[in-house]
Z-matrix of the N, CA and C atoms (Angstrom, degrees):
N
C 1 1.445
C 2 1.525 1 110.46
N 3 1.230 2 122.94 1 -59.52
C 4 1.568 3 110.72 2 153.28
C 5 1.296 4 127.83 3 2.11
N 6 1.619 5 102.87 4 -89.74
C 7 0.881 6 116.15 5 177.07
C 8 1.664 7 135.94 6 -19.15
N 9 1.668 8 92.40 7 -48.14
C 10 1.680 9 115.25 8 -177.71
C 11 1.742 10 99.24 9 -60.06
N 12 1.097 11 92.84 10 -46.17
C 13 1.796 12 106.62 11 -175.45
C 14 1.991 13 116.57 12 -76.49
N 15 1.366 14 96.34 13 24.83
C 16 1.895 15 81.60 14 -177.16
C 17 1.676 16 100.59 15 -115.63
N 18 1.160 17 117.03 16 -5.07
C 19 1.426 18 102.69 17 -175.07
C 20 1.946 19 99.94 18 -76.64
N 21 1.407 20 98.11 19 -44.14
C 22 1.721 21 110.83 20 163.12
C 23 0.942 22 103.01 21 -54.83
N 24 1.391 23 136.29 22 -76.18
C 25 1.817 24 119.16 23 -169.16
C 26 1.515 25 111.07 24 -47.11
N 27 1.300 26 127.57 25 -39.35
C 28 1.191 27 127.25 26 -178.43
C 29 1.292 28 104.51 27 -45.76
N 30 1.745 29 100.16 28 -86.56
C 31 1.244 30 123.30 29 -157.05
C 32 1.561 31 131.27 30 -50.46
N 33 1.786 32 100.50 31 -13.57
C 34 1.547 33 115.03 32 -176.59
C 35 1.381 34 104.58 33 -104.59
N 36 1.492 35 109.13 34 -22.42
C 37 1.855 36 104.10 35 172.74
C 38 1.389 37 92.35 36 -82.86
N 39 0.695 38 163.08 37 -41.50
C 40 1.631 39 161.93 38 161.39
C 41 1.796 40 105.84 39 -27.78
N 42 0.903 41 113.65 40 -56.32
C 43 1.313 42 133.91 41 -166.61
C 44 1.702 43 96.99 42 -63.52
N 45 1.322 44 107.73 43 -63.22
C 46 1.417 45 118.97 44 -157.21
C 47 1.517 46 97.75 45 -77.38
N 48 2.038 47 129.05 46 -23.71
C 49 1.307 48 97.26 47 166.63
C 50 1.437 49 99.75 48 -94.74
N 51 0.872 50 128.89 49 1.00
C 52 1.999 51 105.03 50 164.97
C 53 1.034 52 104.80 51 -60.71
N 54 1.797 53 127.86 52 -66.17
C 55 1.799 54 128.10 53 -161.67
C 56 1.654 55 83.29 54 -52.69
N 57 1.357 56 141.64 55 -68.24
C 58 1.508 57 134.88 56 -145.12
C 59 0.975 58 113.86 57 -123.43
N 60 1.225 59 126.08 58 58.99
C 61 1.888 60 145.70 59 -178.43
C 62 1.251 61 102.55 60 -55.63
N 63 1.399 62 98.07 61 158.22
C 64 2.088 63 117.45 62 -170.13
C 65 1.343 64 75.85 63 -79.58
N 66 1.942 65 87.20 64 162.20
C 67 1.440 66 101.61 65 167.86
C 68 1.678 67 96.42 66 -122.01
N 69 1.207 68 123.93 67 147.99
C 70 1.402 69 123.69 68 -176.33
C 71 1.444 70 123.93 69 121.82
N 72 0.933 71 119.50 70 -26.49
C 73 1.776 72 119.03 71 -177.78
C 74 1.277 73 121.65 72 141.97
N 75 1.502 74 106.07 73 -146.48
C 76 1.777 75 92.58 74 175.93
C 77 1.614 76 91.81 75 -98.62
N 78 1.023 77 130.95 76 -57.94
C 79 1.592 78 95.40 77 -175.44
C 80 1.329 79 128.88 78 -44.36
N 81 1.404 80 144.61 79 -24.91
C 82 1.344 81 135.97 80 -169.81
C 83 1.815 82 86.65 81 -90.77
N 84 0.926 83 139.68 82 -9.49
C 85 1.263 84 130.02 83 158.83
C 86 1.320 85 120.62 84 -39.42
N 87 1.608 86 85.03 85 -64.67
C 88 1.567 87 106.83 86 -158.27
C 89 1.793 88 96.01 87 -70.20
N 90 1.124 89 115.94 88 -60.92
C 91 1.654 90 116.99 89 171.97
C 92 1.918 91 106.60 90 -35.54
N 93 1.053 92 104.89 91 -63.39
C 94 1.569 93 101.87 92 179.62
C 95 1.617 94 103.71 93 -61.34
N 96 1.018 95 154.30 94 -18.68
C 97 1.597 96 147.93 95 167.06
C 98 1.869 97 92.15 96 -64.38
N 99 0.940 98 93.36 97 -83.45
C 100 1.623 99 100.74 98 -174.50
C 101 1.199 100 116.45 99 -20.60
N 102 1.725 101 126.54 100 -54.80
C 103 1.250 102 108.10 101 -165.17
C 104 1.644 103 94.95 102 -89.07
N 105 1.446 104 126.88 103 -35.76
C 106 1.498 105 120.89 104 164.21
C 107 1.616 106 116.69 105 -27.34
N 108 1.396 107 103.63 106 -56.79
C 109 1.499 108 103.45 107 -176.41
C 110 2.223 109 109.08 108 -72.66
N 111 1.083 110 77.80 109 -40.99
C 112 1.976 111 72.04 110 168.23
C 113 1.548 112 127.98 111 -34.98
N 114 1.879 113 97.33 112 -67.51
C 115 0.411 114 135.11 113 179.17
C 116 2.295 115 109.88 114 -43.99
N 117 1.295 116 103.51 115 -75.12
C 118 1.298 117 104.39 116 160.37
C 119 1.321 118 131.98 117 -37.07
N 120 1.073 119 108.15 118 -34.21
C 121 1.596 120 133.36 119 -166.56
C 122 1.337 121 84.52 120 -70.68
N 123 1.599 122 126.60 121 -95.38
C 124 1.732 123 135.80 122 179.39
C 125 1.479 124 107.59 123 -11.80
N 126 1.701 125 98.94 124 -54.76
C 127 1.590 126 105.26 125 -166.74
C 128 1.756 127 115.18 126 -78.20
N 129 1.643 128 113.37 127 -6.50
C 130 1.238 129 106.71 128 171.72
C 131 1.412 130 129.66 129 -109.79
N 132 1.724 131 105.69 130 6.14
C 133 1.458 132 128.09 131 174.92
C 134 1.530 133 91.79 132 -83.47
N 135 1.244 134 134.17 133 -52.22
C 136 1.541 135 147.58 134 -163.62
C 137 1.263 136 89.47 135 -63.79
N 138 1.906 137 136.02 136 -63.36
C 139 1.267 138 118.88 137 -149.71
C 140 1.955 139 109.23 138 -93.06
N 141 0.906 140 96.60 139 0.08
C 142 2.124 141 124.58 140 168.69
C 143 1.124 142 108.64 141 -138.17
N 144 1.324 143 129.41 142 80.12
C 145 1.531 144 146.91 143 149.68
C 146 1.278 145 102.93 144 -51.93
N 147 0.902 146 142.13 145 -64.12
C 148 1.416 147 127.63 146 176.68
C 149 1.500 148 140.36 147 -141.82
N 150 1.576 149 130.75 148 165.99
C 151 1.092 150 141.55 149 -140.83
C 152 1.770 151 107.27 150 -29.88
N 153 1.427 152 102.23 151 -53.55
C 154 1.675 153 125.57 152 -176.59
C 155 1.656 154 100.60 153 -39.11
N 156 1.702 155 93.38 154 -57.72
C 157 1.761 156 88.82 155 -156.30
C 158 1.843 157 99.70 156 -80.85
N 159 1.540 158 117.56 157 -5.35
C 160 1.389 159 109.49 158 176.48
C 161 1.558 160 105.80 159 -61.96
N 162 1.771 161 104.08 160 -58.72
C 163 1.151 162 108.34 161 170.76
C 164 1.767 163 143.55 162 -23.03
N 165 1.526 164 99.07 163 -47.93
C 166 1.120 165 115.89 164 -175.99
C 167 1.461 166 114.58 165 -75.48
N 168 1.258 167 105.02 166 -55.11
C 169 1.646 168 103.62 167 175.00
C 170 1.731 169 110.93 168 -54.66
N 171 1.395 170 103.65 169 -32.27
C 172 1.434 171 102.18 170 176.00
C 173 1.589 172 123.79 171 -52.87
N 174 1.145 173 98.14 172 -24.05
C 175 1.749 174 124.10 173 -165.59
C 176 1.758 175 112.46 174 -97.29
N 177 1.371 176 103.23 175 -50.63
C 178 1.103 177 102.91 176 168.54
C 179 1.818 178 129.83 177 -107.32
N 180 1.327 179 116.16 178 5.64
C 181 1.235 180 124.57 179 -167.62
C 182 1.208 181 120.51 180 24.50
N 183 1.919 182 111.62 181 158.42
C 184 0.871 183 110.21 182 -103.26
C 185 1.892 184 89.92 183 -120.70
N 186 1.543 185 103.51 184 18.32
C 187 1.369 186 108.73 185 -177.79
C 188 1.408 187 145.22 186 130.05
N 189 1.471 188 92.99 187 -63.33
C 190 1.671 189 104.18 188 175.64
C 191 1.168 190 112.73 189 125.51
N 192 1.552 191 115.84 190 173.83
C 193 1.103 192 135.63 191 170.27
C 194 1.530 193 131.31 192 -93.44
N 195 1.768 194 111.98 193 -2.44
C 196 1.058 195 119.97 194 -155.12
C 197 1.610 196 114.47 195 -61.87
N 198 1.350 197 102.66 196 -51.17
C 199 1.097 198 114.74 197 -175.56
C 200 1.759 199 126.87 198 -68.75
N 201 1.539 200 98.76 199 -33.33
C 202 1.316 201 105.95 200 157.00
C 203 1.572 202 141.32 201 -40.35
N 204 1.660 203 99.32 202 -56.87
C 205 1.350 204 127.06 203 154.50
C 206 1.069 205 121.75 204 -44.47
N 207 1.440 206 134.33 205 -48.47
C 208 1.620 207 132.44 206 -176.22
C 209 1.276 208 92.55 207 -90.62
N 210 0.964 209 141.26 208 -12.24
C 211 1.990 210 124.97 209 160.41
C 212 1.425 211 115.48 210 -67.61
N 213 1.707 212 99.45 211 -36.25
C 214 1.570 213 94.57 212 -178.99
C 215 1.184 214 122.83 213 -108.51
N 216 1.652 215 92.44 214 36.62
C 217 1.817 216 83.76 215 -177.36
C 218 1.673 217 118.31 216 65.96
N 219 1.188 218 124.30 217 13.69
C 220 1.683 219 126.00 218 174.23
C 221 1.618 220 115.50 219 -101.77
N 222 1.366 221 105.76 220 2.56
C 223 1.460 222 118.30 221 -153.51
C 224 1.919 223 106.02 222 -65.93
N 225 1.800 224 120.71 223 26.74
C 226 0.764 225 125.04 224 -153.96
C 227 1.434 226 114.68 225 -97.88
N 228 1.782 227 107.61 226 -8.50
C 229 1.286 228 115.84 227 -149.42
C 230 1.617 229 96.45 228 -114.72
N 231 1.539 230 93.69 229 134.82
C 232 1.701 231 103.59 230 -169.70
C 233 1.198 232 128.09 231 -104.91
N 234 1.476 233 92.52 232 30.08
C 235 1.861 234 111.44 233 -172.61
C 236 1.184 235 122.84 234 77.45
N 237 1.354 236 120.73 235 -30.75
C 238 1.812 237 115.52 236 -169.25
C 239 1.543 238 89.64 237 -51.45
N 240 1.246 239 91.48 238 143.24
C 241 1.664 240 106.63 239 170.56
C 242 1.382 241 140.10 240 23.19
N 243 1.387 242 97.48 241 39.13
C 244 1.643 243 129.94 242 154.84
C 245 1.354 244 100.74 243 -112.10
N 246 1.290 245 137.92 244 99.49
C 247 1.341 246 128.09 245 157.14
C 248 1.365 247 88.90 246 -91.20
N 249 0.944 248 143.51 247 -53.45
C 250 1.892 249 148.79 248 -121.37
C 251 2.010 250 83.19 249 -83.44
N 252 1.329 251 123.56 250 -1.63
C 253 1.469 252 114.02 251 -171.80
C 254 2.026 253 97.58 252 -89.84
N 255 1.291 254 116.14 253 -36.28
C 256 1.263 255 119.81 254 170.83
C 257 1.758 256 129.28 255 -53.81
N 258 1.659 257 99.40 256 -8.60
C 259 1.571 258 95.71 257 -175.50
C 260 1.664 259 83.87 258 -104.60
N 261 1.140 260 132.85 259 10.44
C 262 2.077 261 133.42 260 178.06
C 263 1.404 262 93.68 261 -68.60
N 264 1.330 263 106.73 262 107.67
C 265 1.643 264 126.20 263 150.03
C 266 1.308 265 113.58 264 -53.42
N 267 1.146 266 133.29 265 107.93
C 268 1.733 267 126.01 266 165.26
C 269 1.677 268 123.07 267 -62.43
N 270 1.320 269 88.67 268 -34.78
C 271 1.938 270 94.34 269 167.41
C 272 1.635 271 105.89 270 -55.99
N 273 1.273 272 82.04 271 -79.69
C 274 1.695 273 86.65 272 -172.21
C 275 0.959 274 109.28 273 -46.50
N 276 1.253 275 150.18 274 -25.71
C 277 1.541 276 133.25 275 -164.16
C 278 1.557 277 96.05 276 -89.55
N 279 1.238 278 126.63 277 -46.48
C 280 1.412 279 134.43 278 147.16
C 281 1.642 280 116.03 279 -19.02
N 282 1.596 281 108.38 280 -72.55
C 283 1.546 282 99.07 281 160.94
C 284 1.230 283 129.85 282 -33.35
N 285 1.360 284 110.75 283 -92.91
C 286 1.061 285 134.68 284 173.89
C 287 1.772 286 120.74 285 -27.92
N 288 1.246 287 111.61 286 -33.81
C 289 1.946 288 117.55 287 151.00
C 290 1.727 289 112.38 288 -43.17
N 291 1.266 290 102.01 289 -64.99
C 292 1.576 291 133.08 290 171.24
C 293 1.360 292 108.05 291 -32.85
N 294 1.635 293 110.92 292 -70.36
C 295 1.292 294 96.13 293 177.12
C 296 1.932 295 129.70 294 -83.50
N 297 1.379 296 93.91 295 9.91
C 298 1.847 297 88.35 296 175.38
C 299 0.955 298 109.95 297 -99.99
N 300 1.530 299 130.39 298 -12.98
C 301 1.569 300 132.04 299 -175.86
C 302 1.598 301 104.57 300 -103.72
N 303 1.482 302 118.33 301 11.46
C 304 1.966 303 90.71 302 -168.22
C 305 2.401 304 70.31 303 -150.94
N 306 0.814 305 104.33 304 88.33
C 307 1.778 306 104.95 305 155.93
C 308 1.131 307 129.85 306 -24.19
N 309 1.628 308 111.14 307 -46.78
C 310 1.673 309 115.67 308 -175.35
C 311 1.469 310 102.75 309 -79.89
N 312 0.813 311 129.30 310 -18.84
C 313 1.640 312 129.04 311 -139.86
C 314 1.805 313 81.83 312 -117.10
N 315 1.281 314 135.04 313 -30.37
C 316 1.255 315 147.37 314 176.56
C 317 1.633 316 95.54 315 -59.63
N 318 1.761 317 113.09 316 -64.72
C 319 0.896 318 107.72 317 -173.51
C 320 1.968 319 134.64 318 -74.38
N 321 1.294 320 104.76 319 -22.34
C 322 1.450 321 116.80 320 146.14
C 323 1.201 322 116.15 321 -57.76
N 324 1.432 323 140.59 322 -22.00
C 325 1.390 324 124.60 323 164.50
C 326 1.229 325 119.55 324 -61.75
N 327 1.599 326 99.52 325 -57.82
C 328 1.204 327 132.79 326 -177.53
C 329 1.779 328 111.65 327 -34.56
N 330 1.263 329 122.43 328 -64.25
C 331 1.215 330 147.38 329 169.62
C 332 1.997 331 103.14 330 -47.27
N 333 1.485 332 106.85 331 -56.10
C 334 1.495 333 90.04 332 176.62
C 335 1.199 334 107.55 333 -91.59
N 336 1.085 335 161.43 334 28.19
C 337 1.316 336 148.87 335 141.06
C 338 1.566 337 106.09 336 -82.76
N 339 1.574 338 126.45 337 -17.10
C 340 1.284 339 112.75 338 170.89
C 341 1.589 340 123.42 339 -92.53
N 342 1.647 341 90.34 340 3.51
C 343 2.084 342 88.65 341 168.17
C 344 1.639 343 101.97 342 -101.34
N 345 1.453 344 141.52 343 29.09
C 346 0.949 345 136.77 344 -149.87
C 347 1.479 346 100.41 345 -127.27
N 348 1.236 347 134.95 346 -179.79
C 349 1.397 348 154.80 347 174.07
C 350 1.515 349 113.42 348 -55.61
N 351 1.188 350 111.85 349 -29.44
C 352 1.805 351 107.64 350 -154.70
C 353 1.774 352 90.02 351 -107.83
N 354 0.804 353 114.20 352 -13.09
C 355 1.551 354 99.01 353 -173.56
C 356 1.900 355 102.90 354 -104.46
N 357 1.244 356 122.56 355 -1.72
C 358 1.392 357 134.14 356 -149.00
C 359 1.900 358 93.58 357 -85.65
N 360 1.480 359 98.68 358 119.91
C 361 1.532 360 103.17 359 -175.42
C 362 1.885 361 108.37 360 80.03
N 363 1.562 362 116.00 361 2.80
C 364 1.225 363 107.40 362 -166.93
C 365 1.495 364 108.15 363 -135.56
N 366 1.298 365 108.18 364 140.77
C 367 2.145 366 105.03 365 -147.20
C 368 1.906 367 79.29 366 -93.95
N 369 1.402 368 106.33 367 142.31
C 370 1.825 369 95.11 368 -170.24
C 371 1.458 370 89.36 369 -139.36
N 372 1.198 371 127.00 370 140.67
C 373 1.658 372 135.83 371 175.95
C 374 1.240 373 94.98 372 -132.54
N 375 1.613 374 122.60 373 140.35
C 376 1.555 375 140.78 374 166.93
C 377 2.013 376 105.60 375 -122.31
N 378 1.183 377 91.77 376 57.12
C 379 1.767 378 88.74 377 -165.43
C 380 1.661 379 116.45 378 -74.45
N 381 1.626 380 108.12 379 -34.18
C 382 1.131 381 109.21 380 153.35
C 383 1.478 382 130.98 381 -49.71
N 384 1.444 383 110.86 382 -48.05
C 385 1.589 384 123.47 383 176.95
C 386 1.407 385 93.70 384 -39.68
N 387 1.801 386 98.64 385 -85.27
C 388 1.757 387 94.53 386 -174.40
C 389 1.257 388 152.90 387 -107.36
N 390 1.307 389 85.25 388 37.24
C 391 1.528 390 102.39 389 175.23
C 392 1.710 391 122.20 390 -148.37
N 393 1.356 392 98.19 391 41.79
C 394 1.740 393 106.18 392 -177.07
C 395 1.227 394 110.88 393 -55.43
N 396 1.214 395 100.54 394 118.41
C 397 1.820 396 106.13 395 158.28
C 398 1.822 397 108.88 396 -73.95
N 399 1.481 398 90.71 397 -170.00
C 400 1.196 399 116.58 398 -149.71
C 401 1.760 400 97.11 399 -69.44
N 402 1.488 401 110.24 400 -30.67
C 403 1.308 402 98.20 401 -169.01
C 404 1.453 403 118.00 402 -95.25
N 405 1.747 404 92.58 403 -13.24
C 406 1.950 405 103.59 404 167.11
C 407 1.779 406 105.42 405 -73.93
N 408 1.164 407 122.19 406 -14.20
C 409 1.148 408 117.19 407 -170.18
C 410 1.460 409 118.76 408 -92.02
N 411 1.531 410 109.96 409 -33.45
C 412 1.244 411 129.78 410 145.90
C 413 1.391 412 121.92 411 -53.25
N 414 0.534 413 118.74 412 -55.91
C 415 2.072 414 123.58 413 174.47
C 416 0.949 415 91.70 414 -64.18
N 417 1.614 416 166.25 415 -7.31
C 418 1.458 417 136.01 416 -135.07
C 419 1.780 418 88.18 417 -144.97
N 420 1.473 419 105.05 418 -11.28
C 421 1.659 420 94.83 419 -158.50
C 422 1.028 421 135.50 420 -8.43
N 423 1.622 422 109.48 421 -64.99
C 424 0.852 423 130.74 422 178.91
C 425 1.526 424 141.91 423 -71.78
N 426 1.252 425 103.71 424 -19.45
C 427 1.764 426 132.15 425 -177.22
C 428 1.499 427 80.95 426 -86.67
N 429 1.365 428 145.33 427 -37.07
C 430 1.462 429 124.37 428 -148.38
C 431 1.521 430 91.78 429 -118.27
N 432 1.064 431 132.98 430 -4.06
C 433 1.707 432 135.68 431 -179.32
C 434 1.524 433 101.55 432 -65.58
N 435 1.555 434 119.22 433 119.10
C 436 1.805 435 109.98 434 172.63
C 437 0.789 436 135.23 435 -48.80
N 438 1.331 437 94.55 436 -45.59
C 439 1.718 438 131.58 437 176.13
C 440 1.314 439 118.22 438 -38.44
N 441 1.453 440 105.00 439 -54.84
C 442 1.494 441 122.05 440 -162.12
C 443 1.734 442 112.26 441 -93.81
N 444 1.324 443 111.79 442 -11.06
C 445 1.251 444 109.27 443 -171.71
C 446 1.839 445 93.01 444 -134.84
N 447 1.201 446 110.60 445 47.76
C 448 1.981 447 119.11 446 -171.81
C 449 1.900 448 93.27 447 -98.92
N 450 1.632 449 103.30 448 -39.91
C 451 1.302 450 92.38 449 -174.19
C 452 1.638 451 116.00 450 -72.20
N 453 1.152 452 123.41 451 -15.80
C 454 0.956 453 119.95 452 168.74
C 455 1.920 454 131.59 453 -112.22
N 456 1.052 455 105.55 454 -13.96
C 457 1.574 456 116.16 455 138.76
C 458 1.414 457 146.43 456 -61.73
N 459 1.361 458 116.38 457 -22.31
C 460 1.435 459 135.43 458 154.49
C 461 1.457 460 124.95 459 -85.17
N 462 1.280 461 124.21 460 6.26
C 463 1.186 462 140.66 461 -171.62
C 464 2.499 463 101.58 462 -94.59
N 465 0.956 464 91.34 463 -44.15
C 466 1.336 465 91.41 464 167.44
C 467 1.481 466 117.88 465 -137.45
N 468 1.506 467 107.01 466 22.99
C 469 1.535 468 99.01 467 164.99
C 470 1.296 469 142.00 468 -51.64
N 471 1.753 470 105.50 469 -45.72
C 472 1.814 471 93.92 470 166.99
C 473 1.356 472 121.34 471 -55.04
N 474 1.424 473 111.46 472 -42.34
C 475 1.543 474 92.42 473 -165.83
C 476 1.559 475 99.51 474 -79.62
N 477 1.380 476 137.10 475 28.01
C 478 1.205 477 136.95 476 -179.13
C 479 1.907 478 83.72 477 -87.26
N 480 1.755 479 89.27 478 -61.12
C 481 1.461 480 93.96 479 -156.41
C 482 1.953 481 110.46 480 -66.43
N 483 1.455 482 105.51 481 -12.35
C 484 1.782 483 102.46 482 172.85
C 485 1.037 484 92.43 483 -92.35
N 486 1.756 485 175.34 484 28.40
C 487 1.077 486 162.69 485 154.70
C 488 1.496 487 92.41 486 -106.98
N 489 1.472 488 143.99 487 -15.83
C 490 1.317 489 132.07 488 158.09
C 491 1.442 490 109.69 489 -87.26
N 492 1.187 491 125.21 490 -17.04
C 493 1.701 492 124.29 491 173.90
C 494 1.840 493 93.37 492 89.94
N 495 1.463 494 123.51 493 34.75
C 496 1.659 495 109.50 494 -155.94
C 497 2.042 496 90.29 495 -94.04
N 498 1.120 497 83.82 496 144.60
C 499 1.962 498 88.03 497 -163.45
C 500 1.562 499 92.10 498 -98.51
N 501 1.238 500 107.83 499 5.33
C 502 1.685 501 130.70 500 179.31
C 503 1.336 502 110.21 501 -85.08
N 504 1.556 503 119.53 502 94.97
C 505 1.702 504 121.28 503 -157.96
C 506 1.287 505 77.69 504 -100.14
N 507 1.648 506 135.65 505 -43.13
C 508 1.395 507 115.32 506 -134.47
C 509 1.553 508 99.94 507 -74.19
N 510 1.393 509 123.54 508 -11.49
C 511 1.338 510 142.87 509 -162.20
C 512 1.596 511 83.35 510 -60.90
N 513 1.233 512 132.74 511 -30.34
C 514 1.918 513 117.40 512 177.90
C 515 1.058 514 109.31 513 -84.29
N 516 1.162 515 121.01 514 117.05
C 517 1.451 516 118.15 515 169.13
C 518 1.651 517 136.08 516 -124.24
């Protein structure tokens, strides 16, 4: 089931450090991929709970980037030789905003994606997600700024926050 789900994990952690790239070098790169891809990861077990719906998105993919892009001002790119932008989940990338800017709500993911299908028989750590140090936090500035990633985190936040059951409304803001 994974599997079904990596061209999406790829293609939307990809996405999310282009719109909000490390600042610092190639290591804060690589630190900002990691928790980007974590991050996606949580948010694409949550939006394909299981085998069926991995399948399906596998089959029919899962959308694009289009809309993403003209929120963030990226709306510049005319496809030549970006295919890998067509497997960008807009939910998840939506999630996955959600959970790098708000901790608790990281860790309520965190927690239901580990009673779920994809982690079952499989030892899973999100340590970057929730527990960035100083130098993931630095590399990440920008991916983890509210501010900067609101237009595209508020775009599917409720149903972020009704697919966690969070009785926590004020959490939209």
């Amino acid at each position: 089931m994974q599997a079904a789900l990596s061209p999406v994990i790829a293609a939307t952690s990809q996405w999310l450090t282009c719109a909000y790239p490390a600042s610092g070098g190639a290591v804060a790169s690589a630190l900002c991929e990691v928790q980007a891809r974590q991050a996606v990861t949580v948010a694409a077990w949550l939006r394909y709970p299981t085998s069926m719906d991995a399948a399906l998105v596998e089959m029919a993919g899962p959308g694009g980037a289009a809309r993403l892009d003209r929120i963030t001002g990226a709306d510049r790119y005319d496809g030549d030789g970006e295919a890998w932008r067509t497997w960008v989940d807009e939910v998840v990338a939506s999630w996955a905003a959600c959970l790098l800017t708000d901790p608790d709500l990281a860790r309520l993911a965190v927690a239901a994606v580990g009673e779920g299908d994809h982690t079952a028989g499989t030892p899973f750590e999100f340590r970057r997600l929730l527990a960035p140090d100083e130098h993931d936090r630095r590399a990440a500035t920008l991916l983890r700024h509210p501010d900067l990633v609101a237009p595209v985190a508020e775009l599917h936040q409720a149903r972020l926050l009704e697919q966690l059951g969070s009785p926590d409304q004020a959490l939209i803001a």
